[in-house]
C-alpha positions as CSV (number, residue, x, y, z in Angstrom):
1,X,-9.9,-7.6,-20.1
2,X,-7.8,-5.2,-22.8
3,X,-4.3,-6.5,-21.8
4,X,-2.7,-3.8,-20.2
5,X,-0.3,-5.7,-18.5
6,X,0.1,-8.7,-20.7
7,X,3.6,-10.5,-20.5
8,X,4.2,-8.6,-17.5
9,X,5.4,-9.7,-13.8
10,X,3.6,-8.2,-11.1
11,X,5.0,-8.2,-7.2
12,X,2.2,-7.3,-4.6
13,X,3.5,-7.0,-0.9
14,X,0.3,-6.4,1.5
15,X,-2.1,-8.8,-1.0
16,X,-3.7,-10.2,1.4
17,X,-6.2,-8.1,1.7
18,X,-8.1,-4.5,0.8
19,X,-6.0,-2.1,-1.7
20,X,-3.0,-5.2,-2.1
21,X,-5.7,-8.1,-3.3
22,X,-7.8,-5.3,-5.3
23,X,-4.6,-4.4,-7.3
24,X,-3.5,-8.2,-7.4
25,X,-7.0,-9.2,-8.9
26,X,-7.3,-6.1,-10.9
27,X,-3.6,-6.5,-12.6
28,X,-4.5,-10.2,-13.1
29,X,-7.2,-9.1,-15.1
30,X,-5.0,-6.9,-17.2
31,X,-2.7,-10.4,-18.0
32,X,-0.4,-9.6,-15.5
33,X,1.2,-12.7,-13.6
34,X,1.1,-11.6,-9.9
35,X,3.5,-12.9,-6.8
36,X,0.8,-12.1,-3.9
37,X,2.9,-10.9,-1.2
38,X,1.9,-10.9,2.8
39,X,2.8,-11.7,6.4
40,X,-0.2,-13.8,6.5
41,X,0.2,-16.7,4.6
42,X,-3.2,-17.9,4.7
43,X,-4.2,-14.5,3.3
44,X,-1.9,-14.2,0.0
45,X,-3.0,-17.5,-0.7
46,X,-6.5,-17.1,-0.7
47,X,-6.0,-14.3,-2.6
48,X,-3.6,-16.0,-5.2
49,X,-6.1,-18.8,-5.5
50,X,-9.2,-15.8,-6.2
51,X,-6.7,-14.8,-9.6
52,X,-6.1,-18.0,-10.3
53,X,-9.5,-19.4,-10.2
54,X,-10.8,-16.4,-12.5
55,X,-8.1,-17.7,-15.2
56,X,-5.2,-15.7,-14.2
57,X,-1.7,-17.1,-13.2
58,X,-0.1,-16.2,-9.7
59,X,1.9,-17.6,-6.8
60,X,1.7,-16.8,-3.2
61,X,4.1,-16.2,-0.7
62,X,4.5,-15.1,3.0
63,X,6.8,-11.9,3.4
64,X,8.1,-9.7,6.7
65,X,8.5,-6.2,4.8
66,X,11.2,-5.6,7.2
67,X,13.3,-8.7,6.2
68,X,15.6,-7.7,3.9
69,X,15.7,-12.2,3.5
70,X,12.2,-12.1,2.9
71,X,12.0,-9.2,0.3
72,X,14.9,-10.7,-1.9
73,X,12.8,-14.1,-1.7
74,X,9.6,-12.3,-2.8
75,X,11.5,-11.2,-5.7
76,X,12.9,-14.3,-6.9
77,X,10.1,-15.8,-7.1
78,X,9.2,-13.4,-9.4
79,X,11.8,-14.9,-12.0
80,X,11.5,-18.4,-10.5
81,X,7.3,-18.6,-11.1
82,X,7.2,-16.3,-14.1
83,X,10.6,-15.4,-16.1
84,X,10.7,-12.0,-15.0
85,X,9.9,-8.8,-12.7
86,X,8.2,-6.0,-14.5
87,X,6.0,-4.1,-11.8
88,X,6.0,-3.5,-7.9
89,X,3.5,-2.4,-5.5
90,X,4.1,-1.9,-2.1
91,X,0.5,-2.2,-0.5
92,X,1.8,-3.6,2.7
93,X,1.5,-1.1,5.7
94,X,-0.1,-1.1,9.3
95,X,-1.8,2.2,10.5
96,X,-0.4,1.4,14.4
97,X,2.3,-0.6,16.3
98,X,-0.9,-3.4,17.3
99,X,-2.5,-3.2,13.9
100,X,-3.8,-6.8,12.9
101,X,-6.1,-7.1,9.9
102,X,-8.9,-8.4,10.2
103,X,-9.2,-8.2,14.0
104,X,-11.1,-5.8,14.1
105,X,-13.3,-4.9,17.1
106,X,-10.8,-5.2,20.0
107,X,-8.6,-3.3,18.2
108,X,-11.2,-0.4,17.3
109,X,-12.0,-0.4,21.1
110,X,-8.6,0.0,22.2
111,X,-8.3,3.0,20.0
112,X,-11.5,4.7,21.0
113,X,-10.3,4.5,24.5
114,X,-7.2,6.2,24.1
115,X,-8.6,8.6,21.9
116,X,-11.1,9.4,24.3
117,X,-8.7,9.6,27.5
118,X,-6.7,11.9,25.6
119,X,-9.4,14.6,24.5
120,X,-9.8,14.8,27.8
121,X,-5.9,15.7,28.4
122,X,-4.6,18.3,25.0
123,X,-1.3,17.7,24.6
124,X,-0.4,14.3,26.2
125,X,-1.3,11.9,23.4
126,X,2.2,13.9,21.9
127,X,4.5,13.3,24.8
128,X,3.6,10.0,26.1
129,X,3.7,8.6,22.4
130,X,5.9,5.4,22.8
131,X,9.0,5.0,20.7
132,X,8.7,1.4,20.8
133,X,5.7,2.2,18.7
134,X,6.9,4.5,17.0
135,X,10.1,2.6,15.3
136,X,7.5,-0.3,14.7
137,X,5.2,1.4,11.9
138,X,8.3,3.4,10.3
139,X,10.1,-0.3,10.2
140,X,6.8,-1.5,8.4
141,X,6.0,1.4,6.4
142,X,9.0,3.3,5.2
143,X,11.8,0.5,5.5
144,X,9.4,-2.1,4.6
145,X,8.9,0.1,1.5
146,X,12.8,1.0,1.1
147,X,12.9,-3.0,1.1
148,X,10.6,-4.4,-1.3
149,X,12.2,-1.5,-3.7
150,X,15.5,-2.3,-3.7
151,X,14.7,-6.4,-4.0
152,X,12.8,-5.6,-7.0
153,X,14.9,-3.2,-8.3
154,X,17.9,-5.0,-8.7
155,X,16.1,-8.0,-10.8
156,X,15.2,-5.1,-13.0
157,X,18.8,-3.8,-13.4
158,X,20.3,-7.2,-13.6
159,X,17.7,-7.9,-16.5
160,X,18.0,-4.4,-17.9
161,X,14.1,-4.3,-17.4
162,X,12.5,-0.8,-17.8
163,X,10.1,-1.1,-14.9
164,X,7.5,0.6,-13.0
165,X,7.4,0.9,-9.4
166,X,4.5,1.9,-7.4
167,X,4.6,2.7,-3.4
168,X,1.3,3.2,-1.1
169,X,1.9,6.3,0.6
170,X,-1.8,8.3,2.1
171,X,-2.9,12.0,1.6
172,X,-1.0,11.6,5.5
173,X,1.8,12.2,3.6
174,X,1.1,15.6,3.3
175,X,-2.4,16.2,6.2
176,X,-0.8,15.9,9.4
177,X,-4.6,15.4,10.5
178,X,-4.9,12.5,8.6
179,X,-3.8,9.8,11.4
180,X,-1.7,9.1,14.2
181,X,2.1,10.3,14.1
182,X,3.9,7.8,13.3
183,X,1.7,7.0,10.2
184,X,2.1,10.5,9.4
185,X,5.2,10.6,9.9
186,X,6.1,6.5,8.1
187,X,3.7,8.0,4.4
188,X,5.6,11.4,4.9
189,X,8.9,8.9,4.4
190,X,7.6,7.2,1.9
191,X,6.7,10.0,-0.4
192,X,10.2,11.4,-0.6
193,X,11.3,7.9,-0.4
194,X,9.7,7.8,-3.6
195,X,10.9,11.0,-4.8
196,X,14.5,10.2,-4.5
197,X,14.2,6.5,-6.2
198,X,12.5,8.4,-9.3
199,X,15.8,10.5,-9.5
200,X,18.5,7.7,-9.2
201,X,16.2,5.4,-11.1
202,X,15.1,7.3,-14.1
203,X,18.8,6.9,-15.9
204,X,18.0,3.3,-16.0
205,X,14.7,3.3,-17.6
206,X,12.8,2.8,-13.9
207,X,9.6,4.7,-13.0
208,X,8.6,5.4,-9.8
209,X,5.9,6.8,-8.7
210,X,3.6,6.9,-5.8
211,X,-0.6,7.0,-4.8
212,X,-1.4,8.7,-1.8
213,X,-5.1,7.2,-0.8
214,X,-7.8,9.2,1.1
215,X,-10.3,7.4,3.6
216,X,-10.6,3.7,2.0
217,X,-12.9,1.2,2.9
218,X,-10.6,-1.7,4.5
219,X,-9.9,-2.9,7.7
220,X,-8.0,0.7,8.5
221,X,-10.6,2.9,8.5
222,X,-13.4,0.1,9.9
223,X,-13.9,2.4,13.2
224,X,-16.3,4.5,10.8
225,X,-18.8,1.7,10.4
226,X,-18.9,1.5,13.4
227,X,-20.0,5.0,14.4
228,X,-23.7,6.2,15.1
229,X,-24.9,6.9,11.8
230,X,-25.2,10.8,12.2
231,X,-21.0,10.9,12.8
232,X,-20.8,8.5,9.6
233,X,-22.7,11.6,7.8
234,X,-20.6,14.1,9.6
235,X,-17.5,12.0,8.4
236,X,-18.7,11.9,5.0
237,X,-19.8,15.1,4.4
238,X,-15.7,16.0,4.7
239,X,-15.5,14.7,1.8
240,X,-16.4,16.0,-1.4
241,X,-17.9,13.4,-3.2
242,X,-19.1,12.8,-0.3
243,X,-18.0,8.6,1.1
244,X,-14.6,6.4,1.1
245,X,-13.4,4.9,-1.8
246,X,-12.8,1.6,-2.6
247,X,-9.8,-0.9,-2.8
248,X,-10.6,-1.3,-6.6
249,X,-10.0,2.7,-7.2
250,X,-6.8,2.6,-5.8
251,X,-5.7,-0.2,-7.6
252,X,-7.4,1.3,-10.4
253,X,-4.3,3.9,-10.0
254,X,-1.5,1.3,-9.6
255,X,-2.9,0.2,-12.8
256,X,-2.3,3.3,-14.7
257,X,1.1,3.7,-13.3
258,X,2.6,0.2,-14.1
259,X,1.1,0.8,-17.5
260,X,2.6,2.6,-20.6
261,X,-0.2,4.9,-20.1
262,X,1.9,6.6,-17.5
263,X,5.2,6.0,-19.3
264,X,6.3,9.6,-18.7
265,X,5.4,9.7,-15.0
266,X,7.9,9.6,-12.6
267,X,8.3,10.8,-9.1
268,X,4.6,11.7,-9.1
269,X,2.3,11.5,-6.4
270,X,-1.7,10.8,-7.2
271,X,-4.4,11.5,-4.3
272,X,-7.4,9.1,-5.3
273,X,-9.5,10.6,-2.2
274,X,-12.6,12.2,-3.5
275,X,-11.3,15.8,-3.2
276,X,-10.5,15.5,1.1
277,X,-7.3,16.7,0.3
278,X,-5.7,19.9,-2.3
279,X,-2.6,21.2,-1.8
C-alpha cells in the first residue's frame, strides 16, 4: 500500500462485482474509504466485507442507477459513513435489456440464438431491435451515469471539495463493432456525457474523466469461455497483446484518475484494451 488515496471517500456504483469490486478493493488498498454501490445487495456486501476484512473501511449499500432517490442516498452515505465524498466511479452498466450477472449460461444461450438466427437474415437484427430494450440499457448506462454524477457532484460543491470523477464508458464508445446497439449507442452517451461535465465542472476544481475498456474478463464477455478453443484463439489473436484484460487493470486506471497523478486530466478518455482499438 503507498497511500494514494488516503483520507479520501470513494463512491463505487456496479461493486458488486468484476471492474466495480476490482476498483473498490484496489482503492481500499490505496486508504481510500469505499461506499460499495449495487442493485444486488447481497453482492456490494460481500464485496464491502472483502475490503473490510483486508483492513480497509467501507459500507455497503443497494442502489437502482436510474433512481435519482437511490443515487442521492448512495451519496449521503458517503458523508454519513465517512465525513466526506472525494471520488466517483460509475462501474454499474448492463451490456442488454436481460443482462443479470452472474447468470450466466441461459443468458449466453439466448444470445447465441439470436445471433445465429440473424446471420442467417442481414439486416433484421437492425429493424426488429425492440425499443423497450433499447430505452432499458440507455436508462442504466447513460442516465444511470448522468445520476450517480450529479448525486456526487453536489456533495462536492456543497463542500467545496475538488474532486475526481470517473465514468465506465467501452472502446464501444467509439467501435460500433464492439457490441449490440444500444450499448453502443448508451458508452457513445456516456463519453460525451463525460466530456460536457469536464467543461461545466472544471471552474469548480472537479475532474472528470472517463476509461473506455476493451474485452474484460467478467460476466460480459463470459460467452468467449465458452467458445471451442480454436474461436477463443481467433478471438484473441484480434487483439494485440493478444487476451482480455482483467478487472484489476481497469481499476488500475480509475486509480490513476481519482489520484493527483492525473490532477491535470480532464475530459480524457483512456482505452486499457490491449491495443483492439486506435483511433
Amino acid at each position: 500500500m503507498t497511500g494514494r488515496l488516503n483520507e479520501k471517500v470513494a463512491v463505487i456504483t456496479g461493486a458488486g462485482n468484476g471492474i466495480g469490486r476490482a476498483t473498490a478493493l484496489r482503492f481500499a488498498e490505496e486508504g481510500a474509504a469505499v461506499v460499495v454501490a449495487d442493485i444486488q445487495d447481497d453482492k456490494a456486501h460481500e464485496t464491502a466485507e472483502m475490503v473490510n476484512e483486508a483492513g480497509g473501511r467501507a459500507q455497503s449499500i443497494a442502489v437502482d442507477v436510474t433512481s435519482g432517490a437511490d443515487n442521492d442516498a448512495m451519496a449521503d452515505l458517503a458523508l454519513e459513513a465517512f465525513g466526506g465524498l472525494d471520488c466517483l466511479v460509475t462501474a454499474a452498466g448492463i451490456s442488454h435489456a436481460n443482462y443479470v450477472s452472474g447468470d450466466i449460461e441461459p443468458d449466453i444461450k439466448n444470445i447465441v440464438t439470436s445471433r445465429a438466427d440473424y446471420l442467417e437474415r442481414p439486416g433484421w437484427e437492425f429493424v426488429e431491435g425492440d425499443p423497450d430494450s433499447f430505452d432499458k440499457v440507455l436508462n442504466v448506462n447513460l442516465k444511470g451515469t448522468l445520476l450517480g454524477m450529479q448525486s456526487c457532484a453536489a456533495k462536492m460543491l456543497e463542500s467545496g471539495t475538488q474532486g475526481s470523477i470517473v465514468t465506465v464508458a467501452s472502446i464501444a464508445a467509439k467501435h460500433p463493432d464492439a457490441g449490440p446497439v444500444a450499448y453502443t449507442v448508451s458508452k457513445a452517451g456516456v463519453w460525451m456525457l463525460t466530456k460536457k461535465a469536464a467543461r461545466m465542472l472544471g471552474p469548480v476544481g472537479i475532474r472528470v474523466n472517463c476509461i473506455g475498456p476493451g474485452f474484460i474478463s467478467t460476466h460480459m464477455t463470459a460467452i468467449i469461455d465458452l467458445m471451442d478453443e480454436s474461436e477463443t484463439d481467433a478471438f484473441n489473436e484480434m487483439i494485440p497483446l493478444g487476451r482480455r484484460g482483467e478487472p484489476i487493470e481497469i481499476a488500475n486506471a480509475a486509480l490513476f484518475l481519482c489520484s493527483e497523478e492525473s490532477s491535470y486530466f480532464t475530459g480524457e478518455i483512456l482505452h486499457p484494451d490491449g491495443g483492439f482499438f486506435t483511433e
